[in-house]
C-alpha positions as CSV (number, residue, x, y, z in Angstrom):
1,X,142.5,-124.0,-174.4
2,X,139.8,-125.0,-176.3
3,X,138.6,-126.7,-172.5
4,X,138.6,-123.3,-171.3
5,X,137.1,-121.7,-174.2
6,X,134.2,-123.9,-173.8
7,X,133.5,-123.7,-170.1
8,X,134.0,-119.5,-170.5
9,X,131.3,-120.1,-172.9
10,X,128.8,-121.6,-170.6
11,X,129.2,-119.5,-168.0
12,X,128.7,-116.5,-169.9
13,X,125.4,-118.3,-171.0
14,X,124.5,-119.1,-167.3
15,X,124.5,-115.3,-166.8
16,X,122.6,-113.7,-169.6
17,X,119.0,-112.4,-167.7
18,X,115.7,-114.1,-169.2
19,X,113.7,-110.5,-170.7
20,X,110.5,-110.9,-172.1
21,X,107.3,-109.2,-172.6
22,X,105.0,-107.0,-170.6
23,X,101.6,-108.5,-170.0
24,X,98.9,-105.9,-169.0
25,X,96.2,-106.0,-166.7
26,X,93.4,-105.5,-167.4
27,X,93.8,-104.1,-170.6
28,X,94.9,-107.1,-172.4
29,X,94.3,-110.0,-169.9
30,X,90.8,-109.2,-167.9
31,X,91.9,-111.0,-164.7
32,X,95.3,-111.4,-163.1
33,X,95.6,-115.5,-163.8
34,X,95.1,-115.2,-167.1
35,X,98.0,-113.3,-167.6
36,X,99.9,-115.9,-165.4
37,X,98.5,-118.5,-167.4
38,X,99.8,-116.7,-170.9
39,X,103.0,-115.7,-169.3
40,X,106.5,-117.3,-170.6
41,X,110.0,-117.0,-168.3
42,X,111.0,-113.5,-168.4
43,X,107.6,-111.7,-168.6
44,X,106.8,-108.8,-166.8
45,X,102.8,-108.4,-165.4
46,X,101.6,-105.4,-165.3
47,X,98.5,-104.6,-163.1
48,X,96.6,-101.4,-163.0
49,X,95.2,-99.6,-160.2
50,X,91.9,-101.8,-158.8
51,X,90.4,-104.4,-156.7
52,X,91.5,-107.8,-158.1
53,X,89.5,-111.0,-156.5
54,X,91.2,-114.2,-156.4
55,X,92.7,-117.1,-155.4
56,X,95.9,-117.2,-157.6
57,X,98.1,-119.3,-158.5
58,X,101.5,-119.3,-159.9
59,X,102.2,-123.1,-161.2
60,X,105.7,-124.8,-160.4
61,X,105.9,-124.3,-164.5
62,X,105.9,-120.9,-163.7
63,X,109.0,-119.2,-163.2
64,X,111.4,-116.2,-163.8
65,X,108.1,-113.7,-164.0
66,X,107.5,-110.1,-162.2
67,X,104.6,-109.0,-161.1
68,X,104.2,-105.1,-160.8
69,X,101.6,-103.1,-159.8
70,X,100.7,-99.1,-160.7
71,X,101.1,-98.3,-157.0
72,X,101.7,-100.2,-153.9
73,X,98.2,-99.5,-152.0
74,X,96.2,-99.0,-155.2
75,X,96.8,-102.4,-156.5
76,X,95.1,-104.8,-154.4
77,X,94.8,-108.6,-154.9
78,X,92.2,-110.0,-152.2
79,X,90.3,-112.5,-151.1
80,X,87.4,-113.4,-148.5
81,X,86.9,-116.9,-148.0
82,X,87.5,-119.1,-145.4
83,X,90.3,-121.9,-145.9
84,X,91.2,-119.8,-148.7
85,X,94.6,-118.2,-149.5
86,X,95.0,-115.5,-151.8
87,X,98.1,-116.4,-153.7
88,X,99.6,-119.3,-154.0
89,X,103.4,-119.7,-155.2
90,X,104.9,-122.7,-156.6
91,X,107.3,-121.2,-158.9
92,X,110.6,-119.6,-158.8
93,X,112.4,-117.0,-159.6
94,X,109.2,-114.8,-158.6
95,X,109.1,-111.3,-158.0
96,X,106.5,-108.8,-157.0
97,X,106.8,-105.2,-156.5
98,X,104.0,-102.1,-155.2
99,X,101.1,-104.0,-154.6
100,X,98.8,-105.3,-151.5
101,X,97.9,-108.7,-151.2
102,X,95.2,-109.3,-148.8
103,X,93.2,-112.0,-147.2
104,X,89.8,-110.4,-146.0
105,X,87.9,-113.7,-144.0
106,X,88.7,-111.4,-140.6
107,X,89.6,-112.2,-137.3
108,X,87.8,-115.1,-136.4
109,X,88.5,-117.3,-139.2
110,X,90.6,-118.9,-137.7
111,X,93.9,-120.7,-139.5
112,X,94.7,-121.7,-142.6
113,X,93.5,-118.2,-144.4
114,X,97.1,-117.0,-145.9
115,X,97.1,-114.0,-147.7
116,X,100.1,-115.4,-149.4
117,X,101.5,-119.4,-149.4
118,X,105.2,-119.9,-150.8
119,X,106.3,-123.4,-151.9
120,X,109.3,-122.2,-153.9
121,X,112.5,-120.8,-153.5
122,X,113.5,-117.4,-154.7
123,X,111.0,-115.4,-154.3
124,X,111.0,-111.3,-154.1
125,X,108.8,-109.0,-152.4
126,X,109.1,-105.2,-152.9
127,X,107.3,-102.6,-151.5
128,X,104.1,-104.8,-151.2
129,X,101.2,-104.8,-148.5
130,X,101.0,-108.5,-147.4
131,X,97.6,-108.2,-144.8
132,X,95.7,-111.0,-142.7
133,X,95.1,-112.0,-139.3
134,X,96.0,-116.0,-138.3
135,X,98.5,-117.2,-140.7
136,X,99.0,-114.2,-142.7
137,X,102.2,-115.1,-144.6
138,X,102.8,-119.3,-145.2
139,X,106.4,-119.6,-146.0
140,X,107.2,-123.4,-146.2
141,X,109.8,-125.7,-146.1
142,X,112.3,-125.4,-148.5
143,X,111.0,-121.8,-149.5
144,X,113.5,-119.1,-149.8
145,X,112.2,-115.6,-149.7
146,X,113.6,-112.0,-149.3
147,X,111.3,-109.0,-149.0
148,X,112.5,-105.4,-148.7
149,X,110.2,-102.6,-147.7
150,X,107.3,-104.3,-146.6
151,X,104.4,-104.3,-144.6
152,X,103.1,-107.6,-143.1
153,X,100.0,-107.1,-140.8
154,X,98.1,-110.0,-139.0
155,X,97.6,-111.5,-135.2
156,X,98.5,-114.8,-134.4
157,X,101.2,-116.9,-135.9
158,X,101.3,-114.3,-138.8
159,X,104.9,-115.2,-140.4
160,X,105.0,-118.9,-140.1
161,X,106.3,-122.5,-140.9
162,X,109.4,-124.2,-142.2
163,X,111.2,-121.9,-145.0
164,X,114.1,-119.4,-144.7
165,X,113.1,-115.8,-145.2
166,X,114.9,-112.7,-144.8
167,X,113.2,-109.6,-144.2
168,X,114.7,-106.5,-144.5
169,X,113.5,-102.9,-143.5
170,X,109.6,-104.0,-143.3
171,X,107.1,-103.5,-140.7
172,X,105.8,-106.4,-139.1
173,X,102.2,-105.1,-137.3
174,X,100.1,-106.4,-134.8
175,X,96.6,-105.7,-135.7
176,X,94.3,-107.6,-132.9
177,X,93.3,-104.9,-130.7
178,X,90.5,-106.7,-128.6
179,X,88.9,-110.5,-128.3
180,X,92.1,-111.2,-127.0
181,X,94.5,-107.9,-127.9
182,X,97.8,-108.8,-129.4
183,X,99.2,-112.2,-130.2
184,X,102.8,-113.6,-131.3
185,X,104.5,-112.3,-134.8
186,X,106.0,-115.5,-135.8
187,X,105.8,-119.7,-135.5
188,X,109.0,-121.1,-137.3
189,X,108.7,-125.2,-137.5
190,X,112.3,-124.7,-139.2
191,X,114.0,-128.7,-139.7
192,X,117.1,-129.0,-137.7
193,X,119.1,-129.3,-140.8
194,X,118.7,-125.6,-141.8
195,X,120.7,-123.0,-140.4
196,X,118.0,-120.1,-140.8
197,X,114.5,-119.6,-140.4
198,X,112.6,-116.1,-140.1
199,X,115.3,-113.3,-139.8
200,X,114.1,-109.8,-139.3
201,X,117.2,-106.9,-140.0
202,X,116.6,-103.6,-138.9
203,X,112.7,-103.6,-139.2
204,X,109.9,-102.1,-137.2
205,X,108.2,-104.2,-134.6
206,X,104.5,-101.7,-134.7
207,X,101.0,-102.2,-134.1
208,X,97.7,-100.9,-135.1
209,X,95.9,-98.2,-132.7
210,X,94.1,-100.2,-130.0
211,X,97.1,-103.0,-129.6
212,X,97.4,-102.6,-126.0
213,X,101.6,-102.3,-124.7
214,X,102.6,-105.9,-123.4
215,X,100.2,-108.2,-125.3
216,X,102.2,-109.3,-127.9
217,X,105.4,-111.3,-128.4
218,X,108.5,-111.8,-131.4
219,X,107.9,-115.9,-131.7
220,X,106.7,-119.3,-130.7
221,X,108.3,-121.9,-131.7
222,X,105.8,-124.5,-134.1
223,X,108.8,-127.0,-134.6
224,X,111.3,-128.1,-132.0
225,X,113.3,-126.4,-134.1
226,X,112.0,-123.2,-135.2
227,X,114.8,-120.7,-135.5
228,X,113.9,-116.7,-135.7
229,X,116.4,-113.7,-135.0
230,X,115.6,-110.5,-134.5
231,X,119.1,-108.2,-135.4
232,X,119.0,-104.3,-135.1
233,X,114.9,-104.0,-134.8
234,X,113.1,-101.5,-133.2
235,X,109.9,-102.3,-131.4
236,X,107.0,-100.4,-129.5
237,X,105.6,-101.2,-126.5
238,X,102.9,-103.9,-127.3
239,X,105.9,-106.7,-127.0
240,X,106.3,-107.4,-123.6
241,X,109.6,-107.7,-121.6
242,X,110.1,-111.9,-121.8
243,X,109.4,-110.9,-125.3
244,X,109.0,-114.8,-127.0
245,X,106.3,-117.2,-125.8
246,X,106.6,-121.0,-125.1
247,X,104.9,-123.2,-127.0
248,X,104.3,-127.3,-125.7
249,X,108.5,-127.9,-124.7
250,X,109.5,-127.0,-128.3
251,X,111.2,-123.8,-126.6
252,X,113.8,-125.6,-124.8
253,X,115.1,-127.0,-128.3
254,X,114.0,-124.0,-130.4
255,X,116.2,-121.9,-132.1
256,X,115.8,-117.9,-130.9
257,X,118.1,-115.1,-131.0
258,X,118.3,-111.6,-130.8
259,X,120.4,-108.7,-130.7
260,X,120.8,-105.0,-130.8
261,X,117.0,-104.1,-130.4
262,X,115.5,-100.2,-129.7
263,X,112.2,-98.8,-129.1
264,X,110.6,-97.1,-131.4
265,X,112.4,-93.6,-130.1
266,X,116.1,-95.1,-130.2
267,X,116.7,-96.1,-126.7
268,X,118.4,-99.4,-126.2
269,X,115.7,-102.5,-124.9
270,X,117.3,-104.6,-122.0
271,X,117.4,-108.4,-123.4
272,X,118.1,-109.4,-120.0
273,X,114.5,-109.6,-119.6
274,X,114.1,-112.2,-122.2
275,X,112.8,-115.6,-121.9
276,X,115.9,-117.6,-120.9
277,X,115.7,-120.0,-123.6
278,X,116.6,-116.6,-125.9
279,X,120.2,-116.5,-127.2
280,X,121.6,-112.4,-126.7
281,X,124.0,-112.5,-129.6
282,X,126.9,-110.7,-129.9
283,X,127.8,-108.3,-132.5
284,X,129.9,-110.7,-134.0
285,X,127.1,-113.1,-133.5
286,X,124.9,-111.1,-135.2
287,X,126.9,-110.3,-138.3
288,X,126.7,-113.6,-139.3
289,X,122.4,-113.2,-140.0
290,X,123.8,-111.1,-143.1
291,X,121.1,-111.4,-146.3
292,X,123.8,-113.5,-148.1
293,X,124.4,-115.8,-145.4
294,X,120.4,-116.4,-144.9
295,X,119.8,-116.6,-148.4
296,X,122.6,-118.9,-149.4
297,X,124.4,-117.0,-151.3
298,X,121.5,-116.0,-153.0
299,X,121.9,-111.8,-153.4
300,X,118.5,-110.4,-154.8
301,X,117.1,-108.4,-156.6
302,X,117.5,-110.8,-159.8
């Protein structure tokens, strides 16, 4: 009994939240990393409406914080230079809610400019703006992510690398019109030994006026085995019928699939056309690319 008593104990302290305090910005830290910087597990930072320049940084001695902005295009966390990524994550347990993170060094820039670099597992996006071109959103291995309401906008490889990362309900938009137009959404390099990579359920495939229709496809594969899935999406016009582009052999050992997929209007898109190196899943197939599955039994919000 008292064995019991005991173990009851601890779990009951393994489930108590971490609360803490609310740290505002800019009224009583002047710059978003300062407040990170102050912040203890459990706080809650506050950011008013404004233009916020960075880089940032949350520390791998960082974790269990929130970030929250006033409003989710009014708050915006930017920066401009080249080889520069606007926020950097190392902690866990991270969450961010209405607000736009942006990297502004423009089309040409080339790689390497993330708006936003995850090295951490756990992470939460909600209602956020996450904006680039090349490389937009850096999600590496052994990151775990979830966002939920989101907009990630970029060009080439703009959801990429090794982590795991569930996206549910966001848009994903292709912004290159011209110099070339279009350009792939994602380039998984996922490790063989992890059962998912980039999963996208039941977003919307869009792109900014000017993307011509059939310049853009859903993935490349970076790694040999890159794993993405695409379940219940709907997508306009701008992806072409193969849908997925090669990349250098690592297709025939990449890991793509894709099921139940609509235009933007509702009507059903024929995956026969897809590149034949593209798994069609079944609905039972499908099912098993739930959030908890993905996630690892992970079931956010915190």
């Amino acid at each position: 009994m008292k064995i019991k008593s005991a173990l009851c104990a601890m779990a009951v302290l393994v489930a108590i939240p971490v609360f803490g305090a609310t740290l505002n910005v800019p009224a009583q830290y002047s710059t978003i990393q300062a407040a990170i910087d102050a912040a203890n597990a459990g706080d809650t930072i506050s950011i008013a409406n404004g233009s916020y320049t960075g880089p940032f940084t949350i520390a791998a001695t960082k974790n269990h914080l929130t970030l929250i902005g006033a409003s989710q295009s009014g708050v915006v966390l930017h920066c401009n230079g080249t080889n520069q990524t606007t926020f950097n994550i190392y902690g866990t347990d991270i969450t961010f809610e209405y607000l736009t993170i942006r990297q502004d060094a423009g089309q040409n820039a080339g790689n390497g400019n993330h708006s936003i670099y995850v090295n951490s597992a756990r992470v939460e996006f909600y209602y956020c703006n996450i904006y680039g071109w090349q490389d937009t959103f850096a999600i590496w291995i052994g990151a775990v992510i979830y966002c939920k309401n989101c907009q990630v906008n970029g060009s080439v490889d703009f959801i990429y690398s090794a982590g795991t990362a569930f996206f549910d309900a966001c848009k994903i938009r292709q912004i290159r019109a011209a110099n070339p137009p279009g350009g792939v959404n994602c380039a998984p390099s996922t490790p063989s030994s992890v059962t998912y990579g980039l999963v996208f359920s039941t977003c919307t495939i869009c792109r900014a006026t000017g993307v011509p229709d059939n310049s853009s496809t859903l993935m490349r594969p970076w790694g040999a085995y890159g794993e993405t899935a695409y379940i219940n999406c709907a997508m306009d016009s701008h992806i072409t019928a193969l849908g997925w582009s090669p990349w250098s052999g690592a297709e025939l050992t990449c890991r793509a699939a894709e099921y139940g997929s609509t235009t933007l209007s509702g009507a059903k898109i024929d995956l026969s056309q897809r590149a034949s190196w593209v798994v069609r899943l079944t609905a039972a197939q499908a099912a098993t690319y739930s959030k908890a599955n993905v996630l690892g039994g992970w079931n956010p919000p915190l």
